[in-house]
KOLVO-847050 format. One record per atom (N, C-alpha, C): residue number from 1; atom name; x, y, z. Coordinates in steps of 0.2 Angstrom, whole numbers, padded with zeros to 4 digits. Example, Ala and Ser with C-alpha at 12.3 -4.5 7.8 and 13.67 -1.06 7.14 Angstrom:
BEGIN
[pt 1 N [0066 -0028 0039]] [pt 1 CA [0062 -0022 0039]] [pt 1 C [0066 -0016 0039]] [pt 2 N [0064 -0011 0035]] [pt 2 CA [0068 -0005 0036]] [pt 2 C [0064 0000 0039]] 
! end
This chain:
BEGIN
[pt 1 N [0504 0700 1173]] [pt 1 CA [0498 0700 1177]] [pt 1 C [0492 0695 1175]] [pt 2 N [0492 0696 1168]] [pt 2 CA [0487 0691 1167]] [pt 2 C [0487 0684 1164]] [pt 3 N [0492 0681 1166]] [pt 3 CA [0496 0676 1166]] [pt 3 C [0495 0670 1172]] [pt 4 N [0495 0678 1179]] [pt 4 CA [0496 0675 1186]] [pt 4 C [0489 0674 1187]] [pt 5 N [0484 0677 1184]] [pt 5 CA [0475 0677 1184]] [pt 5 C [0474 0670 1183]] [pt 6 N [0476 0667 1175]] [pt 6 CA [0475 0663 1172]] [pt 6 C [0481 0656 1177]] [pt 7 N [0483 0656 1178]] [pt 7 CA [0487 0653 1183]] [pt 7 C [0483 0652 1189]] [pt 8 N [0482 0656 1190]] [pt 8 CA [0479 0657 1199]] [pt 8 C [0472 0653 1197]] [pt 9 N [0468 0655 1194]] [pt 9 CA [0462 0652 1191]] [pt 9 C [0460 0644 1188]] [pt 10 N [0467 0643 1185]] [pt 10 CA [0469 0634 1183]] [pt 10 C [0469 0631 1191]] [pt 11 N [0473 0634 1194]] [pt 11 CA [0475 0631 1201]] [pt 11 C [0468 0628 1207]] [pt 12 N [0465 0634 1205]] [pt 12 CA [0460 0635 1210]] [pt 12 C [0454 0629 1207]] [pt 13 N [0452 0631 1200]] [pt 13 CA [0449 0626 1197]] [pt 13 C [0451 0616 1197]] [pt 14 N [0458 0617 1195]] [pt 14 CA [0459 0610 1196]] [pt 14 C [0458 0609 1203]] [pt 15 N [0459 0614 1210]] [pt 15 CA [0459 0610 1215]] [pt 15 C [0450 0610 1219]] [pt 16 N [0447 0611 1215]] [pt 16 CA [0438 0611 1212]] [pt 16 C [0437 0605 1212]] [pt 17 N [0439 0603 1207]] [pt 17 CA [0441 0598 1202]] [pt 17 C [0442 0591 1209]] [pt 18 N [0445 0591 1210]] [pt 18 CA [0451 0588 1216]] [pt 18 C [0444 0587 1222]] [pt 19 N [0443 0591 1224]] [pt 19 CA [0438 0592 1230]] [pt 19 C [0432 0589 1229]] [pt 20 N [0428 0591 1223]] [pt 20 CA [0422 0588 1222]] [pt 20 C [0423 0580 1221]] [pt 21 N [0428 0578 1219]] [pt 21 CA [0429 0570 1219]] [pt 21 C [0432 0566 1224]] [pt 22 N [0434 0570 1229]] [pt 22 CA [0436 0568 1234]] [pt 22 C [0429 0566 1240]] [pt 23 N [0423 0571 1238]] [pt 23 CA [0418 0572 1241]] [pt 23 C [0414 0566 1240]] [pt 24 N [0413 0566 1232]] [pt 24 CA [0409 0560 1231]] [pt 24 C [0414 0553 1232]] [pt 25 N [0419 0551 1232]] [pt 25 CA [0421 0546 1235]] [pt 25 C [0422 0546 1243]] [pt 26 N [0416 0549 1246]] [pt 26 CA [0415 0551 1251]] [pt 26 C [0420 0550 1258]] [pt 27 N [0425 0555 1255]] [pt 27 CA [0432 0556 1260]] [pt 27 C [0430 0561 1262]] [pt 28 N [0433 0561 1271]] [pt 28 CA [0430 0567 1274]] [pt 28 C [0431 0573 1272]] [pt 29 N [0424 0579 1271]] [pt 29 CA [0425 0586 1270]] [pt 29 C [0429 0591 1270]] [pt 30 N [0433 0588 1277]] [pt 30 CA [0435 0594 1280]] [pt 30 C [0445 0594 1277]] [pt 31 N [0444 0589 1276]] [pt 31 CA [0450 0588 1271]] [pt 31 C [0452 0587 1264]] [pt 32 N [0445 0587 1260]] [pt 32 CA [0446 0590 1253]] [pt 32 C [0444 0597 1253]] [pt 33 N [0440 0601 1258]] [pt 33 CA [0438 0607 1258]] [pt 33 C [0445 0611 1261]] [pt 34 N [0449 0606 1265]] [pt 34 CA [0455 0610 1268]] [pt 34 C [0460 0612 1263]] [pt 35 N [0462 0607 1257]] [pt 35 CA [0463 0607 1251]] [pt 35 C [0461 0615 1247]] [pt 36 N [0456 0615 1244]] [pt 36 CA [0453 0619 1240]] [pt 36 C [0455 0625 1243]] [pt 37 N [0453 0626 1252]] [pt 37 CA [0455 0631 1255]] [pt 37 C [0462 0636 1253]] [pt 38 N [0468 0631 1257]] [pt 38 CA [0473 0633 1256]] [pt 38 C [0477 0637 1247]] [pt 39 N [0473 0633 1243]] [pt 39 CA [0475 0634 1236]] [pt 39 C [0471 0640 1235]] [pt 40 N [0467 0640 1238]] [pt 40 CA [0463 0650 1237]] [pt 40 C [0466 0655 1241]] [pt 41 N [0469 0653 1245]] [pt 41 CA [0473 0658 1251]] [pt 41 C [0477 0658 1247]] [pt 42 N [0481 0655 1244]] [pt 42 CA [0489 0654 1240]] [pt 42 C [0487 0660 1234]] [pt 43 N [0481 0659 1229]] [pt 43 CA [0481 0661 1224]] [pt 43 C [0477 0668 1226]] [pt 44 N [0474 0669 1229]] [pt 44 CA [0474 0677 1230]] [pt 44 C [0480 0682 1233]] [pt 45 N [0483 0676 1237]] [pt 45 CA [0491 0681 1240]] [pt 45 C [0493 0681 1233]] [pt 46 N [0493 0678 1228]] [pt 46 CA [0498 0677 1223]] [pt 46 C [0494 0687 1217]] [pt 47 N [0488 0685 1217]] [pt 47 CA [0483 0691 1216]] [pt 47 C [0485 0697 1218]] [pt 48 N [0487 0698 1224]] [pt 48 CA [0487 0702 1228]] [pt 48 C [0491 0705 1227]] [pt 49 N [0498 0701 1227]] [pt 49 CA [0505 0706 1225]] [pt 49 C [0508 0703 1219]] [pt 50 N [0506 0701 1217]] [pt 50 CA [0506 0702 1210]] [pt 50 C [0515 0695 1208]] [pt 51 N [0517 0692 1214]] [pt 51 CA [0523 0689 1214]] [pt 51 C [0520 0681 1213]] [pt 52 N [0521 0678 1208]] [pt 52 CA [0521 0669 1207]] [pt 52 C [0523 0669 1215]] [pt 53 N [0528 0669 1216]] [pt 53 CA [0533 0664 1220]] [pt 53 C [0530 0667 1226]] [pt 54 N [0525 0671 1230]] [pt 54 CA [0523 0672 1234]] [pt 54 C [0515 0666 1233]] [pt 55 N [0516 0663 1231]] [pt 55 CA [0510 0654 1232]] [pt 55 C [0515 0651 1238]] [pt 56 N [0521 0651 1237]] [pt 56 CA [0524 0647 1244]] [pt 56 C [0525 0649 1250]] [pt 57 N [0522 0656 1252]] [pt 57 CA [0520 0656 1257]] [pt 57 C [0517 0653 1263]] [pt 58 N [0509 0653 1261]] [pt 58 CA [0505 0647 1266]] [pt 58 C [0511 0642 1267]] [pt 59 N [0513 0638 1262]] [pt 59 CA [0515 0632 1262]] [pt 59 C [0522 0634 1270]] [pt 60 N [0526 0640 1268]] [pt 60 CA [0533 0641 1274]] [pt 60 C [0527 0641 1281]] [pt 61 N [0521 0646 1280]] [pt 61 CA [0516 0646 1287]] [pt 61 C [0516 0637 1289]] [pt 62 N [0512 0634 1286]] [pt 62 CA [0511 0627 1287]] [pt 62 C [0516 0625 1291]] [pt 63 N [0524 0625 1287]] [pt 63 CA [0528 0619 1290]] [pt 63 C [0531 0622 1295]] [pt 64 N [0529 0629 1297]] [pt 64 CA [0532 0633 1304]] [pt 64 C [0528 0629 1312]] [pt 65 N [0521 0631 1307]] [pt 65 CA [0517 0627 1313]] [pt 65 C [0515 0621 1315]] [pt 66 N [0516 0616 1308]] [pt 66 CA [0515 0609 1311]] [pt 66 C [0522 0606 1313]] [pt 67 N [0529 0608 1310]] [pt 67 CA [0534 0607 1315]] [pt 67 C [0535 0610 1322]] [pt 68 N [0532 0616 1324]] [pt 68 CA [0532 0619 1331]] [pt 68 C [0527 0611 1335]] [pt 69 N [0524 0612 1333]] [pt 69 CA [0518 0609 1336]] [pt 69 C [0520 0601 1338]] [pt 70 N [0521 0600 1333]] [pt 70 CA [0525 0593 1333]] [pt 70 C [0531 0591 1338]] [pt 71 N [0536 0595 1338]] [pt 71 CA [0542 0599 1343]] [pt 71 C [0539 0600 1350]] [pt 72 N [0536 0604 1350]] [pt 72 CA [0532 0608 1357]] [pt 72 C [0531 0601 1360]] [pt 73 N [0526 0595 1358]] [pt 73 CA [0521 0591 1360]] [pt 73 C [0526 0585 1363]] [pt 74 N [0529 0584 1359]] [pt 74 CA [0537 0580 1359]] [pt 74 C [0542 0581 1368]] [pt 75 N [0541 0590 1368]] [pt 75 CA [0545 0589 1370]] [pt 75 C [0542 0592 1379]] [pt 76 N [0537 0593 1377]] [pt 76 CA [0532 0592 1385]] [pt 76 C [0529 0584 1386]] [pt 77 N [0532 0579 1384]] [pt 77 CA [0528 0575 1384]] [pt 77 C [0521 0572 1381]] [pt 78 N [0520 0576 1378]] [pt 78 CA [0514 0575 1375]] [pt 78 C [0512 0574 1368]] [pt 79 N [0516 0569 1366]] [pt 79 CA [0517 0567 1357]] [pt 79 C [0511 0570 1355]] [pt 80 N [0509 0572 1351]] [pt 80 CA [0505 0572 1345]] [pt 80 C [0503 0566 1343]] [pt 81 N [0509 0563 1340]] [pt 81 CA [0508 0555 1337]] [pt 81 C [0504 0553 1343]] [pt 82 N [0508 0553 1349]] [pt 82 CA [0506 0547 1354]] [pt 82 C [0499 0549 1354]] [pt 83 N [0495 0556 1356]] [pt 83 CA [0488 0557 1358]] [pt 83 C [0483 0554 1351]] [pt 84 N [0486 0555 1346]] [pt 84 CA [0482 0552 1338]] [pt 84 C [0482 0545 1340]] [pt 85 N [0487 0541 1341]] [pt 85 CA [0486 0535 1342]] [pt 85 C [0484 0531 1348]] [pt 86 N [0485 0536 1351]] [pt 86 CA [0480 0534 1359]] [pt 86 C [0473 0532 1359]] [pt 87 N [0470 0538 1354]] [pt 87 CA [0463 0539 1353]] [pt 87 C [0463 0532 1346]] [pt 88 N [0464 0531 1343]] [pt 88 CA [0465 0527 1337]] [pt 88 C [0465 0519 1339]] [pt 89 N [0470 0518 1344]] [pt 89 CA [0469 0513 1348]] [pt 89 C [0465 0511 1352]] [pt 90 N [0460 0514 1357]] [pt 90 CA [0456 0516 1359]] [pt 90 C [0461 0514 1366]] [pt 91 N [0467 0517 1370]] [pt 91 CA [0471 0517 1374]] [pt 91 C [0470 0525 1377]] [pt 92 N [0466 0531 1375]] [pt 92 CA [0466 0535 1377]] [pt 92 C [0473 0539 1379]] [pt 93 N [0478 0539 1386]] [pt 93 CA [0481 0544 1386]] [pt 93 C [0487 0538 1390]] [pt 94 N [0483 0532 1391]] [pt 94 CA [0486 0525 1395]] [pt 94 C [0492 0527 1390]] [pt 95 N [0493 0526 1384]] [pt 95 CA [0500 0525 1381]] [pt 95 C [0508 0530 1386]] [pt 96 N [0505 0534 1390]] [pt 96 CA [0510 0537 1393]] [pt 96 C [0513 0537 1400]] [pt 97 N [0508 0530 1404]] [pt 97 CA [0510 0526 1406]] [pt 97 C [0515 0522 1405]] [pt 98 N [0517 0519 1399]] [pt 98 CA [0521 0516 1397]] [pt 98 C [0528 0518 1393]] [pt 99 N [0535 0518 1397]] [pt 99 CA [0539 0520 1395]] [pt 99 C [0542 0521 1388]] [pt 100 N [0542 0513 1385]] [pt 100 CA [0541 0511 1376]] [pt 100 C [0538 0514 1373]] [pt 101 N [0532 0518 1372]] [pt 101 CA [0526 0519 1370]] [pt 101 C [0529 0526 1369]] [pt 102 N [0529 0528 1375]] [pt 102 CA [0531 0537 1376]] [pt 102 C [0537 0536 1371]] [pt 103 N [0542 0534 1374]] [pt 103 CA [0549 0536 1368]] [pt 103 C [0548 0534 1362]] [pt 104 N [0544 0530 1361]] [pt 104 CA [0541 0527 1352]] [pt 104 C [0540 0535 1350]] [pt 105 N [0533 0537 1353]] [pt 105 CA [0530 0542 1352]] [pt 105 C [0533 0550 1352]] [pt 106 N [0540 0551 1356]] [pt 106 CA [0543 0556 1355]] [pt 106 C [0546 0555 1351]] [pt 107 N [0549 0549 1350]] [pt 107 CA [0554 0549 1343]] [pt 107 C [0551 0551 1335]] [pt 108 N [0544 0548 1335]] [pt 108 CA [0543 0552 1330]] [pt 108 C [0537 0557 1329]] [pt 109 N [0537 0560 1334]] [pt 109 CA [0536 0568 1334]] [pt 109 C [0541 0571 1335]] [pt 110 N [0546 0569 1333]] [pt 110 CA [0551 0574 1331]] [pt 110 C [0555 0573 1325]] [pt 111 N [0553 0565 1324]] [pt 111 CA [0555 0565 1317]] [pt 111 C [0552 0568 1313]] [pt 112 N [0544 0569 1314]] [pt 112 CA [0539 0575 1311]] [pt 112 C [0542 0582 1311]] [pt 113 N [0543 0584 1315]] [pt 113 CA [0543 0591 1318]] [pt 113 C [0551 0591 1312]] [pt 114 N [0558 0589 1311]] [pt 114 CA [0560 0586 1310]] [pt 114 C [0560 0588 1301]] [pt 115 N [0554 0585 1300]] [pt 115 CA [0552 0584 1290]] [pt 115 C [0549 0591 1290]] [pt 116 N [0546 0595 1294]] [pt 116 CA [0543 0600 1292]] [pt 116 C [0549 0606 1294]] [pt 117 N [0552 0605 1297]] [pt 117 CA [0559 0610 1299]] [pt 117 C [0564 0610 1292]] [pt 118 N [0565 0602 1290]] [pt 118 CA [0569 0601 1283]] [pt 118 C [0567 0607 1280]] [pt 119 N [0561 0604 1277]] [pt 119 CA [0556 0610 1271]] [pt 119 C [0559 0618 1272]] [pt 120 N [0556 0620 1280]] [pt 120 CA [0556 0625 1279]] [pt 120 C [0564 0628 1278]] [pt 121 N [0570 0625 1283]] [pt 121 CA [0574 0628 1281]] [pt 121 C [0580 0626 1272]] [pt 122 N [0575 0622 1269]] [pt 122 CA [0579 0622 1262]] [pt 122 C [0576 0626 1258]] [pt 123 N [0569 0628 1256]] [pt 123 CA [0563 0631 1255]] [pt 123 C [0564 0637 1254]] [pt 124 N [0564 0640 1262]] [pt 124 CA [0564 0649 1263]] [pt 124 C [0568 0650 1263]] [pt 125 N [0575 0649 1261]] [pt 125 CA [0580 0652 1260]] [pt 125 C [0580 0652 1252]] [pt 126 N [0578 0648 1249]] [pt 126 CA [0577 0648 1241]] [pt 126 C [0573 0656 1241]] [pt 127 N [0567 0655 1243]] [pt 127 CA [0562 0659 1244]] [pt 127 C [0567 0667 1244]] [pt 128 N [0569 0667 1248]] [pt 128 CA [0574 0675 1251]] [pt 128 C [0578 0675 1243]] [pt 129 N [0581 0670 1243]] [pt 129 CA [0584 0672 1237]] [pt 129 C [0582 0671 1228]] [pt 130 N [0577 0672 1229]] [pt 130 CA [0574 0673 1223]] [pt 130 C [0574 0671 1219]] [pt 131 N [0573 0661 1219]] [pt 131 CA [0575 0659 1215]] [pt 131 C [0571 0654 1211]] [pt 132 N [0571 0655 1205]] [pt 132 CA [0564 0655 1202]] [pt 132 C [0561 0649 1201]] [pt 133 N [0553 0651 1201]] [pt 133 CA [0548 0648 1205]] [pt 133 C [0548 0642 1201]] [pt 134 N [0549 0639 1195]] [pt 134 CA [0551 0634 1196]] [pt 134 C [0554 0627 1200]] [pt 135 N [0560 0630 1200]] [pt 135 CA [0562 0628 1204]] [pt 135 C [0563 0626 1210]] [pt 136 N [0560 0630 1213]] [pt 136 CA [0556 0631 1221]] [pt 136 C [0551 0627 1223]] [pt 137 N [0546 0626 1215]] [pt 137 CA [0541 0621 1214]] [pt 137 C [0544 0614 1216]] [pt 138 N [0549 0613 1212]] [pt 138 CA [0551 0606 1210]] [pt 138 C [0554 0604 1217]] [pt 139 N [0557 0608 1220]] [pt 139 CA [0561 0608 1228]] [pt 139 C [0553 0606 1229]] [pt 140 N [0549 0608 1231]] [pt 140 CA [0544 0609 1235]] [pt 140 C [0539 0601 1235]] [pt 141 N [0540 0599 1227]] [pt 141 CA [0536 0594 1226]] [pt 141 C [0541 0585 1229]] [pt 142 N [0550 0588 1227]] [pt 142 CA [0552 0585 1229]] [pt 142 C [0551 0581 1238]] [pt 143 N [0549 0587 1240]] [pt 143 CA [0552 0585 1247]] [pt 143 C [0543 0587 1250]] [pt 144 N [0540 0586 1246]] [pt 144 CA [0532 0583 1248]] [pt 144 C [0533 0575 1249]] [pt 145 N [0528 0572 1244]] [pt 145 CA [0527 0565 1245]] [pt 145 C [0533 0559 1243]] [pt 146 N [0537 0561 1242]] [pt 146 CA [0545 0560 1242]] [pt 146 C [0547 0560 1250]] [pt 147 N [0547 0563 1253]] [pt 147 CA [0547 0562 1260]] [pt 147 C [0542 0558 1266]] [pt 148 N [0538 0564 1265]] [pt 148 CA [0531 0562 1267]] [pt 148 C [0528 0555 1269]] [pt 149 N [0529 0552 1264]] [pt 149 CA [0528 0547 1261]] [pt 149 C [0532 0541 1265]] [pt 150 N [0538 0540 1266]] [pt 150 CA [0541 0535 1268]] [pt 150 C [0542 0537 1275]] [pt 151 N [0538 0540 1280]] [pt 151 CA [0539 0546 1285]] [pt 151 C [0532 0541 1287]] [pt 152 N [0527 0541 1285]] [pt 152 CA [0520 0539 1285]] [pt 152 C [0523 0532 1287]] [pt 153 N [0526 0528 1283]] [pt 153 CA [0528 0520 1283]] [pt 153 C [0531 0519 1290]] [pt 154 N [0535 0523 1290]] [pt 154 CA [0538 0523 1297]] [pt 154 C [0535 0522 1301]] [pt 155 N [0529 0529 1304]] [pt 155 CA [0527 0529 1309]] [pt 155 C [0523 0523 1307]] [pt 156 N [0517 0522 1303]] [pt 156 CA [0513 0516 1303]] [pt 156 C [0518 0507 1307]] [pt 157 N [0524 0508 1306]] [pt 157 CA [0528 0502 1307]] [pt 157 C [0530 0502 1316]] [pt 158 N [0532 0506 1317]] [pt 158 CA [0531 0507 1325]] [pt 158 C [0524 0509 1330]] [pt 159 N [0519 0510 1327]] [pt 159 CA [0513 0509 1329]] [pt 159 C [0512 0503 1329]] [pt 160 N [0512 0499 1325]] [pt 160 CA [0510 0493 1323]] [pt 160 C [0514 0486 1329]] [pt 161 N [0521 0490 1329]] [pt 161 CA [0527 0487 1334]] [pt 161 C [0523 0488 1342]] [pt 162 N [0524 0494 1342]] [pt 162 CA [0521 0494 1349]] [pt 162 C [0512 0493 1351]] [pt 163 N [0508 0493 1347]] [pt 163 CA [0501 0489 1348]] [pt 163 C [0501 0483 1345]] [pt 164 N [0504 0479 1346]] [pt 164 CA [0506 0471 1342]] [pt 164 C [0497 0469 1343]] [pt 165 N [0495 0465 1339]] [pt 165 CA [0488 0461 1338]] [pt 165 C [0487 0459 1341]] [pt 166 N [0483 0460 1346]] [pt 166 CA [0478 0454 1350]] [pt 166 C [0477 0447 1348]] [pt 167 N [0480 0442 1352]] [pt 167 CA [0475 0436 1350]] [pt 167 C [0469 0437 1351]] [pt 168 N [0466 0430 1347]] [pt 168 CA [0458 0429 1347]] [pt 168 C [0457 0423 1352]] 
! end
């Protein structure tokens, strides 16, 4: 127990740490305080029952909802991607008039939906089987920005395809 104090405590602190310098390099609030947030909900569940390896829950909630969402919007027609890029592009909801554009944009809200489903189903089954937290970590960091990451490239690369530059 006082292990997971002192654990719980570094976590919260370094994610303090993390925040307040995200603040003065003034990146938006609601994203470095989104930050801090989560890692205190993590570390109080973790307080609470007394289990390390219960810090990875938020993290199975997360990828339940932003793969649902992802999924869901994809598959009513209403990308996610597409409506962030819409507004981004200053194209509004016009991108959905356009065939290309919409299938660009289903395609990778589901590739999303997709990377968040991976997670959870390698993840939560570790999780069920009690497999230690280490290792669950390292699963966990693997298939963060290891993923993530060339997942962003993507999408930026067919954004980019389908809103080609304006000449001047």
């Amino acid at each position: 127990p006082e292990q997971l104090v002192v654990a719980v405590v570094a976590s919260i602190g370094a994610a303090a740490i993390f925040t307040v310098a995200r603040l003065i390099q003034r990146q938006p609030p609601s994203a470095a305080l989104g930050g801090l947030i989560a890692v205190g909900v993590a570390g109080a569940l973790v307080l609470f029952t007394g289990r390390a390896e219960d810090n990875f829950i938020p993290g199975f909630i997360t990828n339940v909802a932003y793969g649902s969402a992802f999924l869901i919007s994809a598959l009513v027609g209403w990308s996610l991607i597409g409506l962030a890029v819409g507004f981004l592009m200053d194209d509004g909801i016009a991108w959905r008039a356009d065939k290309r554009k919409r299938r660009a944009f289903f395609w990778l809200a589901i590739m999303w939906a997709a990377l968040f489903f991976l997670r959870l189903g390698v993840q939560l089954p570790m999780w069920f089987a009690d497999v230690d937290v280490q290792t669950l970590g390292t699963v966990k960091l693997v298939m963060g920005i290891p993923l993530f990451a060339p997942l962003v490239a993507v999408t930026w690369l067919v954004v980019r395809a389908t809103y080609p530059r304006k000449s001047s």
